[in-house]
C-alpha positions, -999 to 999 in steps of 0.1 A, spaced: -563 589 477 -550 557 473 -568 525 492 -547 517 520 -539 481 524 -546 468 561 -529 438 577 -564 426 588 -583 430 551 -593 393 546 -567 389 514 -537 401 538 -549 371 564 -558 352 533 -521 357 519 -501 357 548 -516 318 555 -490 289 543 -490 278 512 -500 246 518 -534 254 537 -541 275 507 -538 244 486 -555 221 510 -585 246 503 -582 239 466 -580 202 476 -614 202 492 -629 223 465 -615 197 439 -628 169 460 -664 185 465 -666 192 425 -662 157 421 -686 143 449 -717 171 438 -706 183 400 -748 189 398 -755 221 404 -725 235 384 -734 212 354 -770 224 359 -760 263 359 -735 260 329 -760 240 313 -787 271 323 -763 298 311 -753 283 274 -789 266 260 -781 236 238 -752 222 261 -755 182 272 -742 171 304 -711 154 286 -696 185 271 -705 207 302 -682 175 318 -653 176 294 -652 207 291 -656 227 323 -658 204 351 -631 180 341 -603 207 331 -612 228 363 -610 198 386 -574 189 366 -563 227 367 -568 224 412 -544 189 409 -521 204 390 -522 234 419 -518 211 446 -488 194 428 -468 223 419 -474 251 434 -452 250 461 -423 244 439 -433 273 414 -436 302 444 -413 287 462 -389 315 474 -354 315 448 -321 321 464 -289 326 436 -260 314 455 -222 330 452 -216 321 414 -228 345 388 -226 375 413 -204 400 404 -171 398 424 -171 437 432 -205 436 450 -190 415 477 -207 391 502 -246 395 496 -272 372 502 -301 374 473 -340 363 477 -368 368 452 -400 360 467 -436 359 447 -459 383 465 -499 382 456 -505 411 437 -538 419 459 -573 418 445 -574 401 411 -607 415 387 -618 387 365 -639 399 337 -654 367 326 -668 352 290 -698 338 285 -683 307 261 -666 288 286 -685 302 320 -670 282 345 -638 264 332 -618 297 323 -623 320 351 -624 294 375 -590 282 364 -579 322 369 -597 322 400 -581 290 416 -545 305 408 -555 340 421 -565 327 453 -535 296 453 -509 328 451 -529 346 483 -548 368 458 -586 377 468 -608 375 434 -638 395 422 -657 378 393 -680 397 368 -691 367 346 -700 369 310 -735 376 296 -758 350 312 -736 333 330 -736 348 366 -756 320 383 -724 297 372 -702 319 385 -726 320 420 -726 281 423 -688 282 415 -685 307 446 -711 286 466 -687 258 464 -654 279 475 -671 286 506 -682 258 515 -654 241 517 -638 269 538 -629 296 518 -638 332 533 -665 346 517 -646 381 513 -620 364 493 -641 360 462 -671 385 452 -693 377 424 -703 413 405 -728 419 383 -729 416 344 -731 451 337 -702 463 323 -703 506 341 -701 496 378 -665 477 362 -655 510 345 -663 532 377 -641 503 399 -610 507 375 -616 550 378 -619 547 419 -588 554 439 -605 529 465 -620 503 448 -595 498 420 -582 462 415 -540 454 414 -546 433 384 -575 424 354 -573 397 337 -600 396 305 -613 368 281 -632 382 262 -634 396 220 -609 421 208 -635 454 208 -639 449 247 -601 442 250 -597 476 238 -626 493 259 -610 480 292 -577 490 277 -589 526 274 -606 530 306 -575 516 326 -553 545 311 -577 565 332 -572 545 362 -554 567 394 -522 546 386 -511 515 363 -527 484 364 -519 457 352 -540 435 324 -536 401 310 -557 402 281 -568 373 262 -588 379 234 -607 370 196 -584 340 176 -589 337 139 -573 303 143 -555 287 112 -552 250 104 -518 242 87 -524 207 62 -479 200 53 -476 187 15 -465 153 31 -496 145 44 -507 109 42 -546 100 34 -550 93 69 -536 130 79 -563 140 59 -586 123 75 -578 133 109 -571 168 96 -613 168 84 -623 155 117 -599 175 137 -617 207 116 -651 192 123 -646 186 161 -636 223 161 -665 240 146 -691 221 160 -677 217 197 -694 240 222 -714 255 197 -686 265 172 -677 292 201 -646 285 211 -616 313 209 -590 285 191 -618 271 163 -605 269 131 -613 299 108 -588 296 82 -575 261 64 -540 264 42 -537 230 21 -513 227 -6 -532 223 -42 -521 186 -48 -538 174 -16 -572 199 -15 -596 181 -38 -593 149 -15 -593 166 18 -621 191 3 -639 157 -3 -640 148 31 -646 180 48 -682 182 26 -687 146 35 -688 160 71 -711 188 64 -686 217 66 -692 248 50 -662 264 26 -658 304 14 -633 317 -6 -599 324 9 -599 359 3 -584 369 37 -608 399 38 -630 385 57 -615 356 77 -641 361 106 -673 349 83 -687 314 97 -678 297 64 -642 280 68 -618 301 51 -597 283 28 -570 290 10 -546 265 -18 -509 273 -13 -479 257 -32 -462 255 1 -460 263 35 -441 290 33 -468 307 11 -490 297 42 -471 315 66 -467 346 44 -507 344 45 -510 337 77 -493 362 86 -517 390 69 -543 383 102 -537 407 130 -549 378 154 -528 353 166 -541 329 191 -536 297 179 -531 272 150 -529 234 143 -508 218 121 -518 179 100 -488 158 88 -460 137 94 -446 147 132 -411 158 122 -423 182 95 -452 193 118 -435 198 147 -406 221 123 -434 243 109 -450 243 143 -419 263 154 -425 292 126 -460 296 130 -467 329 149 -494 321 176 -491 312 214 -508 277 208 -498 251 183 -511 220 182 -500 189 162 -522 159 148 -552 170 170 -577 199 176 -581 220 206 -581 193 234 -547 190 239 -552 227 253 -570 214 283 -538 200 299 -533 222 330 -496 227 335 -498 242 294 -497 283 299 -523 301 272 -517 334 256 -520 352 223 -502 379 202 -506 408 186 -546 413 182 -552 385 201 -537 396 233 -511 395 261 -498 380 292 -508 342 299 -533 326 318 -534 291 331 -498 268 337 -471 275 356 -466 311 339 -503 315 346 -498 313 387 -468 337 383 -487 360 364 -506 362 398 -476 374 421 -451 399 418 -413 394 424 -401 411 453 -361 411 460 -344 409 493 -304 418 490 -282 411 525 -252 426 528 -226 410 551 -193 420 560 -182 456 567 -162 465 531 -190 489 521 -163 512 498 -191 532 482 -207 550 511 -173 565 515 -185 586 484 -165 588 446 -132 601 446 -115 615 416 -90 584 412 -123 559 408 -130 563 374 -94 554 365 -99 522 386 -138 512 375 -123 517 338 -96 491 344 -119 467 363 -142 471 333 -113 457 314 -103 431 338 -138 414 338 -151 421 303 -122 424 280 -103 394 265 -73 396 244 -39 410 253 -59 442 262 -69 419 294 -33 424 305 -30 466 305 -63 465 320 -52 439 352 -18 459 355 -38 496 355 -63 480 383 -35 467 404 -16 503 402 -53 523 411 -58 504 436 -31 504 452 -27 541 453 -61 543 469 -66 544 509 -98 525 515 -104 541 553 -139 556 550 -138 593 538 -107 593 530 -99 611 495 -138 614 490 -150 643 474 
């Protein structure tokens, strides 16, 4: 049996609300993080030992609080209904009217990490419910009482408490959720490593019917140092890799892993990465997971790329070097995140979507992408006028006159002329009255 979907479930009421008093919700959640940002500093702070009250800041509070302005901003424009006028449709359909509306997909299951506690799933959570979604939250080891004071928050600033469920950490209640015919979400979205990417992958093919999964998983990020990079790319390039080992613990999904520099330049950046207390292993790609920075000397960066492109994972990458240069290699590297001259802050900008490849994942969270991800297109065709030719049935001279028209539209050349004269002729030999030389 399939669960039913009522008009009076809270996420029906929830979605069939305006737009803007959805975001006015986000408003006063965005407004009440800023007045009281206490308790959820204290429970990330509770949930991830070793964190200081700045980093909790900038990098949980601050991007969520960014992610629920960039909500209220754009939203309406990127849901808003689209309506393709006259041109582009094809002349044979017609007069139709066309409308493709983003629909909530339903109940969105959020299956948490424990890294980032609050600033990842709350992002997913704030454009589940922007788009009319309702949420349930499992939160990553430890980190459920963030994901409690995150929920605390929703609600009181309006939001129905139905709308967003907090579950437990244990990972079997989720696996008997995606089996049940009744409890079953309409979409998961996962941040987590690649082995549980591919445990929730398996269960779902035993779910009663297909759902759904953004999946966004382990990186085994590279660092990209261009042969014409200046001593002071090399500078920032050794405190760009610093910054990215160290920050939030070293566990962060776009750290660097893996360093390609060109021979000429390592000794001098290799001097400044020691000088910073970073730890180098060998760049035998075998084992580009270790927690020694993987590097490897190249001639070029098309060697780079070629070894590069030997990791299964492709999350994201930075590149060091003169901006032209960086910004052309920047557009061969595979990964869904490049960034130039700097190391993983950039990423906190809320209208940029986040997504990896291959082994590293699909679909996108966060961004404009990120809110679609949370609807479904639905498309609403209007017919006026009464020519409706078709319901008339086929009749044996159609094919002659679909062939010619095929010609007419399609074809170029002198054969355009044969096809224009053979459509004029079928059609005028045809009697359009309804049923008339149908089959």
């Amino acid at each position: 049996m399939i669960r039913p979907r009522l008009a009076a479930e809270p996420q029906a009421l929830w979605a069939a609300q305006p737009l803007p008093e959805r975001l006015a919700l986000i408003r006063r959640f965005r407004r009440a993080l800023a007045a009281a940002p206490g308790p959820l500093i204290a429970a990330v702070e509770a949930a991830i030992p070793g964190r200081n009250p700045t980093e909790t800041l900038t990098a949980e509070i601050l991007p969520l609080a960014d992610a629920c302005r960039f909500l209220e901003r754009e939203a309406e424009a990127i849901l808003e209904p689209r309506r393709p006028g006259a041109y582009g449709r094809p002349f044979w359909l017609g007069r139709i009217d066309l409308e493709v509306r983003r629909e909530p997909r339903g109940v969105v299951l959020i299956l948490g990490p424990a890294n980032y506690p609050l600033m990842l799933p709350g992002i997913q959570a704030l454009q589940a419910l922007a788009a009319g979604n309702a949420v349930r939250l499992k939160p990553g080891r430890g980190a459920r009482s963030v994901a409690l004071a995150l929920r605390h928050l929703l609600v009181s600033v309006g939001l129905e408490p139905h709308l967003f469920e907090v579950l437990g950490e244990e990972v079997e209640p989720i696996r008997a959720m995606l089996l049940s015919s009744i409890e079953a979400p309409d979409l998961v979205v996962l941040t987590g490593s690649a082995a549980t990417g591919r445990a929730v992958l398996a269960d779902l093919a035993a779910a009663p019917w297909p759902i759904p999964v953004i999946l966004e998983l382990s990186g085994c990020d590279a660092v990209f140092v261009l042969p014409e990079a200046s001593p002071a790319d090399l500078d920032r390039a050794a405190r760009g890799i610093r910054f990215g080992r160290t920050w939030n613990g070293g566990a962060t999904c776009i750290a660097p892993q893996r360093l390609f520099v060109p021979m000429a330049l390592w000794a001098a950046l290799n001097e400044r990465l020691v000088a910073l207390g970073e730890r180098l292993g060998e760049g035998s790609g075998e084992r580009p997971g270790e927690p020694a920075l993987q590097v490897y000397e190249v001639a070029n960066s098309d060697e780079a790329l070629a070894l590069d492109a030997t990791c299964p994972q492709a999350l994201g990458a930075s590149i060091f070097g003169p901006e032209a240069a960086a910004r052309e290699l920047a557009g061969r590297v595979r990964a869904g995140t490049v960034v130039v001259n700097d190391m993983i802050a950039p990423t906190a900008d809320p209208r940029l979507p986040f997504a990896g490849r291959m082994a590293s994942g699909y679909g996108v969270t966060r961004g404009a992408e990120g809110l679609l991800e949370m609807t479904v297109p639905k498309s609403i065709t209007v017919r006026r006028g009464r020519f409706l030719p078709h319901l008339a049935g086929a009749r044996p001279a159609d094919a002659t006159m679909f062939a010619a028209l095929l010609g007419v539209v399609h074809g170029g050349g002198r054969a355009w002329l044969g096809a224009f004269r053979d459509l004029f002729y079928a059609m005028m030999k045809l009697d359009w009255r309804p049923g008339v030389n149908s089959r």
